[in-house]
N, C-alpha and C positions, 0 to 999 in steps of 0.2 A: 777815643783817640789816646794813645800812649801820651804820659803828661811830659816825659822826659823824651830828648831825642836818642833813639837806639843808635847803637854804631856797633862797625863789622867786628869777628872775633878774629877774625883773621884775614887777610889777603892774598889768594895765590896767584903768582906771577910765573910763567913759563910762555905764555901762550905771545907769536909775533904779528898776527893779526886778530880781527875782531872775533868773539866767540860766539857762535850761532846754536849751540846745543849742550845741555851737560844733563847728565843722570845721574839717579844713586845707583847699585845695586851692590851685592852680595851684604846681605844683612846691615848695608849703609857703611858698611866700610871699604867702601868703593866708588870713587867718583870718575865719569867719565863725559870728558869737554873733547867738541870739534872744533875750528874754526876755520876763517875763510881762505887759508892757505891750502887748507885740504889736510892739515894735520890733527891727528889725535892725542890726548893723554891719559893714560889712567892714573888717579889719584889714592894713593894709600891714606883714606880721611885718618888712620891711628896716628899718624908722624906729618900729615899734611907735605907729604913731599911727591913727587911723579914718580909712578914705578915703571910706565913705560910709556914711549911716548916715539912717534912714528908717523910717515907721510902716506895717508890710505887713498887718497883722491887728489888729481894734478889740479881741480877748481875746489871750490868749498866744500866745506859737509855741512850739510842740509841737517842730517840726524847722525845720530852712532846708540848704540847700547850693546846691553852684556845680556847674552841667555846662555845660562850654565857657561859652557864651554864656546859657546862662538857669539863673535862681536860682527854685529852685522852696520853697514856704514852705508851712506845713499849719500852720495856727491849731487853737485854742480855739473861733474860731467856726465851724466846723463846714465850712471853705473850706477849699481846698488853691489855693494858687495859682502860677501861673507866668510871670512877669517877664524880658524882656530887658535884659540890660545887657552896657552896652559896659566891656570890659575894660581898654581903653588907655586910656579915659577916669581908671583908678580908678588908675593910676598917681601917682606923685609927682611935681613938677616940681622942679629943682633949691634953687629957695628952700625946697620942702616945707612949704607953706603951703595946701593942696589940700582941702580935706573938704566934701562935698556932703550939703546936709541937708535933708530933706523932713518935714512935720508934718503930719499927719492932716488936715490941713484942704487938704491940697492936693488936685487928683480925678486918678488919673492919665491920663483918657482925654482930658483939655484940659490935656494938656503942650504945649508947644510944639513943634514938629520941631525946631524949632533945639538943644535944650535936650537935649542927649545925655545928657547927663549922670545926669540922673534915669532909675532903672527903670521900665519900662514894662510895665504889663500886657498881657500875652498871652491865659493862658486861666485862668477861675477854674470849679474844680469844688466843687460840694456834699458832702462826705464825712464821715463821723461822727470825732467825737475827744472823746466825751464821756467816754468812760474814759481820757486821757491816750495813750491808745497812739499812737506818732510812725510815718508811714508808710516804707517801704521800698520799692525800686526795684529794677527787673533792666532791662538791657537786652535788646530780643528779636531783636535783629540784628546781625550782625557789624559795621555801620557805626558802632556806637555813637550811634545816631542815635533809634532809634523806643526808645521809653521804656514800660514796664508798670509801674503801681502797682498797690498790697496796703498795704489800708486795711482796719481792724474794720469789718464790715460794718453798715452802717445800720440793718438789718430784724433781723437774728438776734445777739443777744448774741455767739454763740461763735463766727461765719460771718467768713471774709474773703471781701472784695471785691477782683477783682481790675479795675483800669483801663486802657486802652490809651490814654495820653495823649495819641497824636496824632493820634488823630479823639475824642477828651475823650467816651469811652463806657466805661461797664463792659459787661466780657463775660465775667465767668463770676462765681460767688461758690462759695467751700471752704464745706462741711458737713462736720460730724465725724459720723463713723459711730456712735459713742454718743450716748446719749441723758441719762448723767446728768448732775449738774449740775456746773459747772464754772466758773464763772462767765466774765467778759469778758475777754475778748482782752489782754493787757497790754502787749504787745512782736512784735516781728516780723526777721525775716529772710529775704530773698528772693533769690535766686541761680541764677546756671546750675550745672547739674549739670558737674563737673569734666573730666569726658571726655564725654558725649552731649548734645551741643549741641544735639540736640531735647529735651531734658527741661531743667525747673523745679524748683526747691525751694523749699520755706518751712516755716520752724521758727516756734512761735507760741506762746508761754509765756500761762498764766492765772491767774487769779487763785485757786484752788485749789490753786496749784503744781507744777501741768502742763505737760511738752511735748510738742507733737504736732509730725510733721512730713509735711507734703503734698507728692506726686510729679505734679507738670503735665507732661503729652505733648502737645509741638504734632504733630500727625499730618497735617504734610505739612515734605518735608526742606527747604524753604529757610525755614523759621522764621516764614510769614507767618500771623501768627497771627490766627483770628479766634472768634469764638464759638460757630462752627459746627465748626472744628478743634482748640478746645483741649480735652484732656479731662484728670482730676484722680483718685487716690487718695490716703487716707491711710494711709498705710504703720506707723505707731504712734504709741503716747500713752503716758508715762510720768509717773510725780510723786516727785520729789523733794525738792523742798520744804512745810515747813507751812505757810506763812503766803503772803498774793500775791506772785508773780512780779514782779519789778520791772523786770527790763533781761534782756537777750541780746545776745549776739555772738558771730560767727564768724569763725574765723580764715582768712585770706587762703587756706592752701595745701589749705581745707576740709577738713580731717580731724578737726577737733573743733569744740565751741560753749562757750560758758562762760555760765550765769544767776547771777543775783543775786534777792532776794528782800526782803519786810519780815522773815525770819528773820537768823542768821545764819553761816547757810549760802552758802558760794560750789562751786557745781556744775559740774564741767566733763564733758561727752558726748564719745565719742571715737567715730567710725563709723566703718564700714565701707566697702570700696569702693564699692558697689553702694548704699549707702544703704537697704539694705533689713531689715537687722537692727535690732532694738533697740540702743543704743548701749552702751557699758560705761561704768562711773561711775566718777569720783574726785572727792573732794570734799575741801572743807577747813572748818573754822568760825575764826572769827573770836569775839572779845571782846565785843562791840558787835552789835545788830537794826539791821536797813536799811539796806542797799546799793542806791541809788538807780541809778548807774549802772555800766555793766562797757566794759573797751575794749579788745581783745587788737592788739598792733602788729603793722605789714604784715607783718614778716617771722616772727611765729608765738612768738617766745621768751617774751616778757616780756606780763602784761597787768595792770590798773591798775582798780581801783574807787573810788568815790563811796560816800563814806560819809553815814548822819545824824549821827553823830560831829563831825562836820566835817575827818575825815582821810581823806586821800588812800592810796591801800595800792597798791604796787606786788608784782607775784608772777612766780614761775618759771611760765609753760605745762608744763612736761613734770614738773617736781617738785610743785608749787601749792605751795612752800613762800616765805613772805613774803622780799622783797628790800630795802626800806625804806618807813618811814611819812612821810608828806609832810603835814608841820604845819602852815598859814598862817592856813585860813580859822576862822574865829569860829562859824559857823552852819553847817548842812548844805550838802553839795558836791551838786550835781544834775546835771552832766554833763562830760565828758573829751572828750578827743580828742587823739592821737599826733600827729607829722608822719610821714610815708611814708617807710620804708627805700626807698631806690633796688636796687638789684638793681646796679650798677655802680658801689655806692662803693668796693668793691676793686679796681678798676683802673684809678682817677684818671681816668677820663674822665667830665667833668662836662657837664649840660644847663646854657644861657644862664639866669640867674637865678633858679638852683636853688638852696635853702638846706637842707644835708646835715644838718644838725646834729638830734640823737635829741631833739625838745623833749617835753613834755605838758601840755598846758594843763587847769585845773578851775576849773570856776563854779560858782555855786549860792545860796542865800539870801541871801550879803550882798553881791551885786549886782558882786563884784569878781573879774577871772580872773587866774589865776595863771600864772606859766610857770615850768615845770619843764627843766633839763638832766638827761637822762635817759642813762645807757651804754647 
């Protein structure tokens, strides 16, 4: 345990209700927060100031992130949508007086052309989020281009839906091979299998305190997946926890997951090659019920929970023994987010505005994110 108490390096304030999501991305010089108004911000981490910031959903956002060029957003109201934006636009200009802002009353589909600057609606799908559960993504092709979502499914409580975003269709939906009761979907994770690039996974914690994890076969070898080609088992279901399942995460080099719960209980699964065994347990408890969010970093050592507490808990992966408590917020914390180990920070060669530094940021009820310097 840190012998000193850490405190934040900064404070960002924009956001006027609670914040339920934030992300790194573009080399981590990108921060990107929802919250329960349904608005979004991007964060310029170089100058810690908003570059754009806008009303994508009339109930909360559940998730948001950045792929390349489109930021895709899964509301409270029951949409999932996906938005172009122009990246160079979100830039700073030298004076760094730059922030673009959009209010529910604007329509996005009578923007102007001229008007880059605002996101632009692309594709809006229908999908369930009446349980809170936030979707997840896999890509199904090596180009990093065609995109699959895994959303709780609309029709069956315990069902995912699986999406192929780029003809905006579902084509397949996961049933669990049991029949008892289990309650809804809470959490998701969705992934290429490590070595067989025709196989899928998803782990899908409930509210019972359950995980299951589903094995998707596209059955044909270049990955073109359709609903006539993809096929699906469930490989097992385990319960860990007493109370609902709150979050999930896996770790980057996939050999383990870690949930969080209304117990508390923090559970980490260690699998096998093959994914086909039940996993082995190690768990730890904690002082304190409710772990809202869990967030293991890129590179697998270290991972971090949200507490109802309102503290932050940073832990060892391979000990689960605590590493320090992170004091700031006043209210409950509701979601995390690392910056990305690069894989070549030990050999000094650096990508063009890359920012290395081990940060973690946490938001949550009193509407204000933190940042953390993290070893």
């Amino acid at each position: 345990m840190s012998a000193t108490p850490p405190t934040p390096i900064y404070i960002f304030r924009e956001h006027e209700d609670q914040i339920n999501h934030l992300e790194f991305y573009q080399n981590n010089t990108k921060l990107i927060s929802g919250d329960a108004e349904g608005n979004i911000i991007i964060w310029d981490m170089k100058i810690k100031r908003p570059a754009l910031k806008f009303k994508a959903h009339n109930k909360g956002i559940l998730k948001c992130l950045v792929l390349a060029d489109k930021l895709i957003s899964h509301g409270r109201d029951n949409l999932l949508k996906v938005w172009k934006i122009d990246q160079n636009s979100l830039s700073f200009t030298e004076t760094g007086d730059k922030i673009v802002e959009m209010n529910d009353e604007d329509e996005i589909d009578e923007q102007k052309d001229s008007d880059e600057l605002l996101p632009k609606l692309e594709k809006c799908l229908s999908v369930n989020s009446l349980n809170f559960c936030k979707f997840d993504y896999c890509f199904k092709g090596e180009n990093n281009q065609d995109i699959l979502i895994a959303v709780p499914s609309s029709k069956e409580s315990t069902a995912i839906d699986i999406w192929d975003l780029s003809i905006q269709q579902q084509i397949i939906t996961l049933k669990l091979d049991i029949k008892q009761e289990i309650g809804y979907c809470m959490a998701i994770k969705f992934f290429q299998h490590p070595t067989i690039k025709s196989k899928f996974l998803i782990l899908a914690v409930y509210e019972n305190g359950g995980l299951t994890l589903w094995t998707l076969t596209s059955n044909k070898s270049n990955n073109n997946i359709s609903n006539e080609l993809l096929s699906y088992k469930q490989s097992w279901i385990i319960k860990e926890h007493k109370e609902t399942a709150l979050a999930l995460d896996v770790s980057m080099n996939r050999k383990f997951a870690i949930s969080t719960a209304g117990d508390n209980k923090i559970v980490k699964y260690i699998f096998d090659e093959d994914f086909e065994k039940e996993p082995l347990i190690n768990n730890v408890e904690i002082k304190y019920s409710g772990i809202a969010d869990v967030k293991i970093r890129s590179d697998s050592k270290i991972f971090a929970t949200a507490g109802w507490d309102s503290k932050i808990r940073v832990f060892s992966s391979k000990t689960m023994k605590p590493l320090a408590i992170l004091s700031y917020h006043k209210e409950s914390v509701y979601s995390l987010a690392f910056t990305y180990i690069f894989s070549h920070e030990n050999n000094n060669s650096l990508i063009e505005n890359e920012i290395q530094d081990h940060f973690l940021v946490g938001g949550g009820k009193d509407r204000k994110i933190s940042l953390w310097k993290i070893y």
